[in-house]
C-alpha positions as CSV (number, residue, x, y, z in Angstrom):
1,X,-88.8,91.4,-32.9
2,X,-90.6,91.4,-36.1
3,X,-94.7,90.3,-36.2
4,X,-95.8,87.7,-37.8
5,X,-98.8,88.3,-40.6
6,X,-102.1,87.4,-39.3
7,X,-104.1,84.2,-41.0
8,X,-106.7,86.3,-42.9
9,X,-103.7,88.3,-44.7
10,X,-102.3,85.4,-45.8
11,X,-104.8,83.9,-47.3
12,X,-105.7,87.0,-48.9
13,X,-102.1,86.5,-50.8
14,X,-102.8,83.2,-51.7
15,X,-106.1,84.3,-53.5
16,X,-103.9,87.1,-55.5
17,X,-101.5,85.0,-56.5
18,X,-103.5,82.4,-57.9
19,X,-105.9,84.9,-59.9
20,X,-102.4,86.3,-61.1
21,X,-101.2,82.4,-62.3
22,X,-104.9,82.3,-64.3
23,X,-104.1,85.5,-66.1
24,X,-100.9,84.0,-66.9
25,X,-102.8,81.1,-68.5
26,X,-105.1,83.2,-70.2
27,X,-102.9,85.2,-71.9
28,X,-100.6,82.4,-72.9
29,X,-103.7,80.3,-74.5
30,X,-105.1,83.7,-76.7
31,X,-101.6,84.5,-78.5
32,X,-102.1,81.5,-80.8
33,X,-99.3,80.0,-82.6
34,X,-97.3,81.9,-85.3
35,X,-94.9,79.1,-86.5
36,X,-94.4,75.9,-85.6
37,X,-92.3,75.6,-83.7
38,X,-91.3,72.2,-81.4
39,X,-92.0,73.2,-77.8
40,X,-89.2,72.5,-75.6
41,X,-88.9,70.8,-72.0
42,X,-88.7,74.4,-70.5
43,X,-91.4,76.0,-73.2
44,X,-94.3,72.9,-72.5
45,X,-94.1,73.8,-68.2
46,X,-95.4,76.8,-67.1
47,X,-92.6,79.0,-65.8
48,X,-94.2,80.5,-63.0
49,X,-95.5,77.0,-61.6
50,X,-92.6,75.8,-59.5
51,X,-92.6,79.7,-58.3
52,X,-95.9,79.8,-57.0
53,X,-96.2,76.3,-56.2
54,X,-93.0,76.7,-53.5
55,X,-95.4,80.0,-52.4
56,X,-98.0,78.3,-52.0
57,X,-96.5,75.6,-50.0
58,X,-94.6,78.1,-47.4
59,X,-98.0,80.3,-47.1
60,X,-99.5,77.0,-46.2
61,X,-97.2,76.2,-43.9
62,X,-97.1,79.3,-41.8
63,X,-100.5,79.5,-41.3
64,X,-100.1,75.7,-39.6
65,X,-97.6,76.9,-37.1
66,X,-99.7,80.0,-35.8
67,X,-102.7,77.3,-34.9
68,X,-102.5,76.7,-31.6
69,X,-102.1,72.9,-30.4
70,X,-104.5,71.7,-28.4
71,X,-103.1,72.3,-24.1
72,X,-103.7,68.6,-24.0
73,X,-101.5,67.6,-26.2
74,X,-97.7,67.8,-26.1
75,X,-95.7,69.3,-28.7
76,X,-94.8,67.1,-31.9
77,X,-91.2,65.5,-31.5
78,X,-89.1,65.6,-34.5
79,X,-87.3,62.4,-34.0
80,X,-83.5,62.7,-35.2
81,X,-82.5,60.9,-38.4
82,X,-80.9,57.2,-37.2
83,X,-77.5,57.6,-38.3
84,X,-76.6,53.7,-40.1
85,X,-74.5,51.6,-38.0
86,X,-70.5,52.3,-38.6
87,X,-68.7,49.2,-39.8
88,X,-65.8,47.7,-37.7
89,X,-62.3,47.6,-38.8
90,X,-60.9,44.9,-40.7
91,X,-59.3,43.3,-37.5
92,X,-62.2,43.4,-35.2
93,X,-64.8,41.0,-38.2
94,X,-63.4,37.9,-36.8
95,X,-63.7,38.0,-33.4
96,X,-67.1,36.7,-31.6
97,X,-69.8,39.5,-31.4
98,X,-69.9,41.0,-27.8
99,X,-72.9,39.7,-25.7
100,X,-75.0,42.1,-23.5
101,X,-74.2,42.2,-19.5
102,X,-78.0,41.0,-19.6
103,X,-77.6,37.4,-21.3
104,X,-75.3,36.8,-18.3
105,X,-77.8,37.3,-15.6
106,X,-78.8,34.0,-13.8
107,X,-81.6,32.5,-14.2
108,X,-83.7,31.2,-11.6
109,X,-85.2,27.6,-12.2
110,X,-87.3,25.7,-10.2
111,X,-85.9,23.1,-8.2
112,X,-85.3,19.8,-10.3
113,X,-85.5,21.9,-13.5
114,X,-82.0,22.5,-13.8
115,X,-80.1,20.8,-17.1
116,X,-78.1,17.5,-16.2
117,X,-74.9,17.2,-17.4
118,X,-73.8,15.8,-21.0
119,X,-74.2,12.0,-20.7
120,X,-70.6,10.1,-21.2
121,X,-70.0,8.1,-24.4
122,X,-70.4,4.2,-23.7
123,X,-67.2,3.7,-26.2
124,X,-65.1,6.2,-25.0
125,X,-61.8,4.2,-24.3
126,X,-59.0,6.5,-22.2
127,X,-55.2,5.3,-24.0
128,X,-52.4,5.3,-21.2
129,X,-50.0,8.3,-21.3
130,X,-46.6,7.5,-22.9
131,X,-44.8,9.5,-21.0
132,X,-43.4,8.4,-17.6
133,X,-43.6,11.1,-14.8
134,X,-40.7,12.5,-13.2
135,X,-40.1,10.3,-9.5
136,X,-40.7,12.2,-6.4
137,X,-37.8,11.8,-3.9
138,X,-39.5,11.8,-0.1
139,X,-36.8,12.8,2.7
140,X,-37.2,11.4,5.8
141,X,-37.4,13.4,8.8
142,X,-34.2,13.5,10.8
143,X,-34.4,11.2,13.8
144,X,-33.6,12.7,17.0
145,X,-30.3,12.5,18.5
146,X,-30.5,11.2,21.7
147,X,-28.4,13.3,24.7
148,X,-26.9,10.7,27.1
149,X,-27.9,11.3,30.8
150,X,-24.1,11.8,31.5
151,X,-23.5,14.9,29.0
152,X,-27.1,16.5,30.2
153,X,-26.0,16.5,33.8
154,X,-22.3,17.7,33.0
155,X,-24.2,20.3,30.7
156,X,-23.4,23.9,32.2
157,X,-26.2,25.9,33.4
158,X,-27.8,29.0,31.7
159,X,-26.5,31.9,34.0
160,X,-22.7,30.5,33.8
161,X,-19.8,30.6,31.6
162,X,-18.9,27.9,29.1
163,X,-15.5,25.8,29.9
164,X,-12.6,27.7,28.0
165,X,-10.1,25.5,26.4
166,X,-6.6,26.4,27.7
167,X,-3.8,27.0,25.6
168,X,-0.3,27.8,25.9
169,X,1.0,31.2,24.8
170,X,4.6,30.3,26.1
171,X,4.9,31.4,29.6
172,X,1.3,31.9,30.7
173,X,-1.7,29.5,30.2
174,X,-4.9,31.3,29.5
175,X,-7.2,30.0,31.6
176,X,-5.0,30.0,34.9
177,X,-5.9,32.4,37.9
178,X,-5.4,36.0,37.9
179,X,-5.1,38.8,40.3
180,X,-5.2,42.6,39.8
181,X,-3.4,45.3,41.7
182,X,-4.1,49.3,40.7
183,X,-2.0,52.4,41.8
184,X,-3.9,55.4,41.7
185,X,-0.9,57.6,42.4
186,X,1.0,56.2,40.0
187,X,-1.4,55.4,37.2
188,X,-0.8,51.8,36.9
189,X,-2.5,48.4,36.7
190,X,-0.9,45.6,37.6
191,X,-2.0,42.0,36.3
192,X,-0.9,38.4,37.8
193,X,-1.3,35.2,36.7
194,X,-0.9,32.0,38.8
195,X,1.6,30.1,37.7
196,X,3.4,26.5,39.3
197,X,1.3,27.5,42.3
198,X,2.7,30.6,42.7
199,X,1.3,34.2,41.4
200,X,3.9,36.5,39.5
201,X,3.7,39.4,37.6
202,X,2.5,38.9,33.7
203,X,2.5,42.7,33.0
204,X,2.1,46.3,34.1
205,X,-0.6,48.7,32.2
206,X,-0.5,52.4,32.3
207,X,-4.3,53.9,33.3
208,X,-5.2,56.4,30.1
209,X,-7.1,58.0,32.7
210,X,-9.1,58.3,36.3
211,X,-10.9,60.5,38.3
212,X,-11.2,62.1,41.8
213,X,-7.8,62.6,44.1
214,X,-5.9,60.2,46.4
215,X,-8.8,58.6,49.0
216,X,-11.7,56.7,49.1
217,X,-14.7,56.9,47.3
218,X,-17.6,58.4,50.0
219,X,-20.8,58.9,48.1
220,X,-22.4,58.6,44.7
221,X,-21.9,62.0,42.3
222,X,-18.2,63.3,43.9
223,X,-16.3,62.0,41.3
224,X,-13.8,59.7,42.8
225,X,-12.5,56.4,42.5
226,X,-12.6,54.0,45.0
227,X,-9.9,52.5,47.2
228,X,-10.5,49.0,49.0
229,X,-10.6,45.3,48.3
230,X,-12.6,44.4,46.2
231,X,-13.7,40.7,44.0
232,X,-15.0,40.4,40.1
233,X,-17.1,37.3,39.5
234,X,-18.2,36.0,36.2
235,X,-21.9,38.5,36.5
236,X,-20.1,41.2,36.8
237,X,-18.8,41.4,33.2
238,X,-19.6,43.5,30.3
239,X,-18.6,42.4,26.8
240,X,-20.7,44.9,25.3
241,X,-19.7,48.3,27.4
242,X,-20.1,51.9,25.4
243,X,-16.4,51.4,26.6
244,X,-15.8,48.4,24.3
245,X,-15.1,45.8,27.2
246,X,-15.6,46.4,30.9
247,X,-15.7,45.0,34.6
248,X,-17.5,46.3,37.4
249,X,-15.0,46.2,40.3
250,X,-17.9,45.4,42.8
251,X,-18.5,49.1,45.1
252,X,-20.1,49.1,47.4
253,X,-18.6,46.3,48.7
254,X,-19.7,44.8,52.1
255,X,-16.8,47.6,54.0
256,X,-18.6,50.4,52.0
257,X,-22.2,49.5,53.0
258,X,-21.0,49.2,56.4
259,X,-19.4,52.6,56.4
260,X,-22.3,54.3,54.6
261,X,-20.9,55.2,51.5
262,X,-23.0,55.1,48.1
263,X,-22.7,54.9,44.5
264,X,-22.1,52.0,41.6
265,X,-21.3,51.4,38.3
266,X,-17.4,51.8,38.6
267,X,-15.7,50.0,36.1
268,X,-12.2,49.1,34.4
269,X,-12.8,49.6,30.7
270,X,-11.6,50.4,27.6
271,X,-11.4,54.4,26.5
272,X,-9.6,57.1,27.7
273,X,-12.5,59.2,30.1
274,X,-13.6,58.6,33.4
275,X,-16.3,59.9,36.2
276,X,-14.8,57.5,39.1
277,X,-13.8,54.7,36.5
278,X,-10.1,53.5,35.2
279,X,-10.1,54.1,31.8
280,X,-7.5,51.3,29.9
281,X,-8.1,52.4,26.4
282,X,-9.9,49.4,24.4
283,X,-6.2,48.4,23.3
284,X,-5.6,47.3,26.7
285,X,-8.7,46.4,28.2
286,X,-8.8,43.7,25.2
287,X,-6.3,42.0,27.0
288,X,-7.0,42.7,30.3
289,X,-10.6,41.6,29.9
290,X,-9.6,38.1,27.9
291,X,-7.2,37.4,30.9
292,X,-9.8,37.5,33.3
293,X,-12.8,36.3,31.6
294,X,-10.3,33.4,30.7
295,X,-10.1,32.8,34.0
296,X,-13.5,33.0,35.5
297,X,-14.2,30.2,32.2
298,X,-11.1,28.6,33.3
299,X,-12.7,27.7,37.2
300,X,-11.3,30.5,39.3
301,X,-14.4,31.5,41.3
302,X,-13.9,35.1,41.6
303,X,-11.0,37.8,40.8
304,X,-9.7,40.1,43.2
305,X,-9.5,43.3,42.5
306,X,-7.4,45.4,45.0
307,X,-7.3,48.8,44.5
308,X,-4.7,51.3,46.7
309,X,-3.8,55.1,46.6
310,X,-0.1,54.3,45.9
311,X,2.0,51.9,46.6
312,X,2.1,51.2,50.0
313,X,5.9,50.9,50.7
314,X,7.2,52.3,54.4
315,X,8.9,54.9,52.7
316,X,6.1,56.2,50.4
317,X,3.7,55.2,53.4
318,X,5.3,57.9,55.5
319,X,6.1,60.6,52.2
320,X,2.1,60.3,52.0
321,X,1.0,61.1,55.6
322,X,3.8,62.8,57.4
323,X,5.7,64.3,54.4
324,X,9.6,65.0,53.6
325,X,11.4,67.6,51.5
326,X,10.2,66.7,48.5
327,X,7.4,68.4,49.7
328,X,8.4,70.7,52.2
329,X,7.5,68.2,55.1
330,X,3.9,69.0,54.4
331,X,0.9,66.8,53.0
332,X,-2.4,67.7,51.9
333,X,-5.3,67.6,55.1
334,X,-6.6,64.7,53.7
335,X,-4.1,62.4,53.5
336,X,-3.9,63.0,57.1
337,X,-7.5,62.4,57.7
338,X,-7.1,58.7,55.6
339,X,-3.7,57.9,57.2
340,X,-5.8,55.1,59.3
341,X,-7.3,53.6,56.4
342,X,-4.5,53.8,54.4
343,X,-2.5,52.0,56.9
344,X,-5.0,49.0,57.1
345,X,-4.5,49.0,53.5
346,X,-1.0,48.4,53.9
347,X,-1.8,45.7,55.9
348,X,-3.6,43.8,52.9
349,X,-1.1,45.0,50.5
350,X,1.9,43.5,52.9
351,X,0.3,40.5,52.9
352,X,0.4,39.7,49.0
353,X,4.1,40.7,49.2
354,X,5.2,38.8,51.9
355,X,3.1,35.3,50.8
356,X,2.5,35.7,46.8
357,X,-0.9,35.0,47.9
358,X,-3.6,37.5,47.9
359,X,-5.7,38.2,50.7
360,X,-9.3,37.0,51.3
361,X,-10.4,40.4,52.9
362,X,-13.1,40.8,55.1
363,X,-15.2,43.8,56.1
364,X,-15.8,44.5,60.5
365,X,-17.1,47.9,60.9
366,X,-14.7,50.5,60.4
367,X,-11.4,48.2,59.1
368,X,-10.6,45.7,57.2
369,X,-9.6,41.9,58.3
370,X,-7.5,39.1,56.9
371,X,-8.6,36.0,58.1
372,X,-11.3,34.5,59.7
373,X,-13.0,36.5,62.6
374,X,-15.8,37.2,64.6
375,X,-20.0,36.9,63.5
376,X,-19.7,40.6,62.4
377,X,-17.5,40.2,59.8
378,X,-18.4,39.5,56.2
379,X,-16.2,38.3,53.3
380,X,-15.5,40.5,50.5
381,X,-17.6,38.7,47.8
382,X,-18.2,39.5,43.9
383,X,-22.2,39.5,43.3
């Protein structure tokens, strides 16, 4: 970094310098003039003035700077030249100047100081509008209808099944009674409708599918359907089943309970699968479902639901428990085991053929009973 020269050389330059401008004026004054000649702008200055002058000036100025400013005092601030305000565009001139955020603070008067508002004008005289306004229509609230006594009581209650109107699809009336036979053995359902008093046969369904082997159902989890009497009442159906429609067929029944055997949920529905269920397929549940439903709206309390391992003929009675040669004369150990519950079975099922009626059952220990017996018994009931 290069020193600066002290103050005392300095100064010693300025004296030079000017002794060396004197000369300069001496010498200029003793030459005299040889012609005359008119002096110029440039010949009438001194040439080496603005030179020495600008010298002078700097020399000066240096030897300011190295003083040293009092430690009181803080260093000069050159201030920055104030730039003049920029114009606005064209398009901005005519709008309103932009106030400052301050001119909107409140001001806090003293109470009663605050400005009234502008006094009304005495002649001011309001004109009547000209135009008429729209009309507003108001609707009157409907009235209530009032319910007769009569239709409130005839009203049917929450937990039961709106009257169905019959109708006539030729030879059976949807609404009438129904009964329901199923064949394990033979994979078939059987439905009957009541008709001039009389049951008779409206159709015969093929099961898609059911579970287990010929006997009765024992305990929950083995798989098999159930053989018995059974009734369906209006609680017991299921519009909305993951099977499209179903029925519970009502096991355990009072026989079951008495007997100690366990499970639930056994249904005729729609699909083709089954774990102790009769699968119909939701073709033919559709219709089997409407038929009964139609009949639990129609008045028929309950439907019975009587299901057997085959049908329970003398012939296929005895081909079941004794055997013949279409078997070799023997039959599975079971079939032996059940050949007393299948025979009170028969009795149920000999009934219905021999009277078109069927059976009220009722369960009395260890068999069934078709009439009206003892304190012990109890009727086969839907829930």
């Amino acid at each position: 970094m290069t020193s600066k020269p002290s103050r005392p050389v300095l100064l010693a330059t300025a004296l030079v310098l000017s002794l060396v401008e004197i000369g300069a004026l001496v010498a200029f004054a003793s030459r005299g003039p040889a012609r005359r000649v008119e002096p110029t702008l440039a010949a009438r200055s001194n040439p080496f003035g603005a030179l020495l002058q600008n010298l002078r000036g700097a020399i000066v100025e240096t030897a300011q700077r190295e003083e040293p400013s009092p430690p009181d005092e803080p260093p000069p601030v050159i201030a920055a030249p104030i730039a003049p305000p920029a114009l606005p565009p064209s398009f901005l001139a005519a709008l309103p100047p932009i106030r400052s955020p301050e001119a909107e603070l409140p001001i806090a008067l003293p109470p009663g100081a605050a400005p009234l508002p502008p006094a009304r004008p005495r002649n001011l005289v309001v004109e009547p509008s000209t135009t008429p306004l729209p009309p507003v229509t108001v609707t009157p609230p409907p009235e209530p209808v009032a319910m007769p006594a009569l239709a409130l009581a005839a009203a049917a209650p929450a937990n039961e099944l709106p009257p169905l109107t019959r109708r006539d699809d030729g030879n059976f009336r949807m609404g009438a009674a129904v009964y329901v036979r199923i064949f394990k053995k033979e994979g078939e359902l059987e439905l009957w409708r009541k008709q001039d008093g009389r049951y008779s046969l409206y159709r015969t369904y093929p099961i898609c599918k059911w579970s287990g082997h010929l006997g009765p159902k024992l305990k929950s989890g083995d798989y098999q359907s159930p053989e018995g009497f059974y009734s369906v009442s209006a609680r017991q159906l299921n519009p909305n089943s993951h099977y499209h429609r179903a029925f519970d067929v009502g096991f355990p029944n009072a026989f079951d309970r008495q007997n100690g055997r366990t499970g639930g949920a056994l249904m005729v529905h729609g699909a083709c699968k089954s774990v102790g269920c009769f699968a119909m397929t939701d073709k033919v549940i559709e219709e089997i479902y409407g038929m009964v439903e139609a009949a639990l709206r129609g008045g028929q309390h309950e439907v019975p639901v009587h299901i057997f391992p085959f049908r329970m003929t003398e012939t296929a009675f005895a081909k079941e428990t004794q055997g013949d040669w279409t078997n070799f004369w023997s039959v599975p150990p079971e079939h032996q085991l059940w050949s007393g519950f299948w025979r009170n079975l028969k009795e149920g099922y000999d009934l219905f053929e021999q009277t078109g009626e069927p059976p009220t059952a009722y369960a009395c220990g260890s068999r069934y009973a078709f009439g009206p017996s003892g304190g012990s018994c109890r009727r086969i009931a839907g829930w």
